[in-house]
C-alpha positions in Angstrom: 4.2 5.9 15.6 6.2 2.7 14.0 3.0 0.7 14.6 0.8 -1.4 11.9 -2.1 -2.2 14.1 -4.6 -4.2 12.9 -7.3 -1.3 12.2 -4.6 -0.2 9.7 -5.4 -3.9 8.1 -7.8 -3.4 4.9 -10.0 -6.8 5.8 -13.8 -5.2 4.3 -14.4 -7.4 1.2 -16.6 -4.5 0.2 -14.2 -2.4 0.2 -11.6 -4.3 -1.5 -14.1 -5.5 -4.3 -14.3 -1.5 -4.8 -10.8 -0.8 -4.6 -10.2 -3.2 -7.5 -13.2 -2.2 -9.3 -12.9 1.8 -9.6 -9.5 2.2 -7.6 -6.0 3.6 -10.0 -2.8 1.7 -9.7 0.7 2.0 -11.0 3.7 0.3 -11.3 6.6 0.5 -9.3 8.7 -2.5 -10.1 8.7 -5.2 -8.0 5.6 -3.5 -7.0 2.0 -3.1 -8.4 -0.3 -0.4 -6.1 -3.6 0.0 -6.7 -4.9 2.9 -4.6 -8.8 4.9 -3.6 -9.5 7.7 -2.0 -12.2 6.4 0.9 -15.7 7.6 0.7 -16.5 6.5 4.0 -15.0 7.3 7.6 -12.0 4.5 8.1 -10.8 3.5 11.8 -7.2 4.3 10.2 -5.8 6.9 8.1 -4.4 4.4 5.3 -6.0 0.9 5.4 -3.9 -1.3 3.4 -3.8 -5.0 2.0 -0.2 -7.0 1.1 -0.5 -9.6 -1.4 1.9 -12.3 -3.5 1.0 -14.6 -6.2 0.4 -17.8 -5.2 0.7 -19.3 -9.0 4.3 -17.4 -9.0 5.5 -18.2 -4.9 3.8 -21.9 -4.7 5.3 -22.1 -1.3 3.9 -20.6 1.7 7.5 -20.0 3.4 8.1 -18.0 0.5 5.4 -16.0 0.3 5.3 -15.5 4.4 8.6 -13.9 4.0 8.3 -11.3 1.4 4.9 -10.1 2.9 7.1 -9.7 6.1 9.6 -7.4 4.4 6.5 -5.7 2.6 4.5 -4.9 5.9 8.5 -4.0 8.1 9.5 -1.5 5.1 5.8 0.1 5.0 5.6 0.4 9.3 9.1 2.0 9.4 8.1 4.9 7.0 3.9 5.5 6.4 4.5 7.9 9.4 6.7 10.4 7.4 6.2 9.6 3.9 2.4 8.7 4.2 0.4 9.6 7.0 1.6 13.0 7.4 0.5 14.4 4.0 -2.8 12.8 4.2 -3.7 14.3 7.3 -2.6 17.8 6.2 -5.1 17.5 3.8 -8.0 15.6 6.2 -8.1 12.6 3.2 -8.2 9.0 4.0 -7.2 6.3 1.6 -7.5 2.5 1.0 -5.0 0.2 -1.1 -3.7 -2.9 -1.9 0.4 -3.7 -2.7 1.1 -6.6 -4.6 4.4 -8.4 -5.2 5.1 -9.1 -9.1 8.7 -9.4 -8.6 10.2 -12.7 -10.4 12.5 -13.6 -7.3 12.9 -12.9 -3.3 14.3 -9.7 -2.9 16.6 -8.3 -0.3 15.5 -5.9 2.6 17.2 -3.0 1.2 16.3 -3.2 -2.4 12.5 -3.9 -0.7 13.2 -1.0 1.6 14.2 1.9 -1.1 11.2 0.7 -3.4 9.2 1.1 -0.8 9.7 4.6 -0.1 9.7 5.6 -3.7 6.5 3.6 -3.8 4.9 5.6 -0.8 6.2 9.0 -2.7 4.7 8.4 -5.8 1.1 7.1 -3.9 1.6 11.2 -2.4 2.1 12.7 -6.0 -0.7 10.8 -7.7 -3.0 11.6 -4.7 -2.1 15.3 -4.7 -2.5 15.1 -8.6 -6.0 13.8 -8.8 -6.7 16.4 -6.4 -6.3 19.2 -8.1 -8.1 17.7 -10.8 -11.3 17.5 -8.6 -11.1 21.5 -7.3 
């Protein structure tokens, strides 16, 4: 399933606004996550949102292009690294990954963040729930 169809997309502004609002987030440099576990039944698994700075990427080339590595490195491993845990435990999630990084980074540097990034979204979400049994 190396597919990011477009109910995978996070587009609800209701559900962004909350995601922001209530939703924890961490840092896992060049990337910011700021995650939720949904209340409500999602089309997908794992809605999710990519996002760059437009003060700090004032071109749109630039911007296009880092979101592209950012979605390619997510669709190659949410299966195994994502996806699979959260259906174990029948949980569906919503969240957001923003690029803070200071320059354009390589696919491989992008790709081994990324996966690190999607483990550490598994450990927090497995930590706050054994905080709520």
């Amino acid at each position: 399933m190396y597919t990011f169809k477009k109910e995978e997309r996070l587009c609800n502004k209701k559900l962004l606004e909350k995601l922001f609002r209530s939703g924890s987030s961490f840092l896992c440099y060049p990337f910011r996550v700021s995650w939720l576990q949904a209340d409500a039944v999602l089309p997908a698994t794992v809605q999710v949102v990519f996002a760059v700075s437009k003060k700090r990427y004032r071109r749109a080339v630039d911007r296009n292009l880092i979101k592209r590595r950012m979605r390619e490195t997510y669709r190659l491993h949410k299966q195994d690294l994502l996806y699979a845990p959260l259906q174990e435990q029948n949980q569906q999630l919503i969240f957001s990954i923003n690029y803070i990084g200071k320059e354009i980074t390589d696919f491989k540097f992008m790709d081994k963040k990324m996966i690190k990034l999607l483990l550490q979204t598994c450990e927090q979400i497995n930590a706050s729930h054994v905080k709520v049994v």
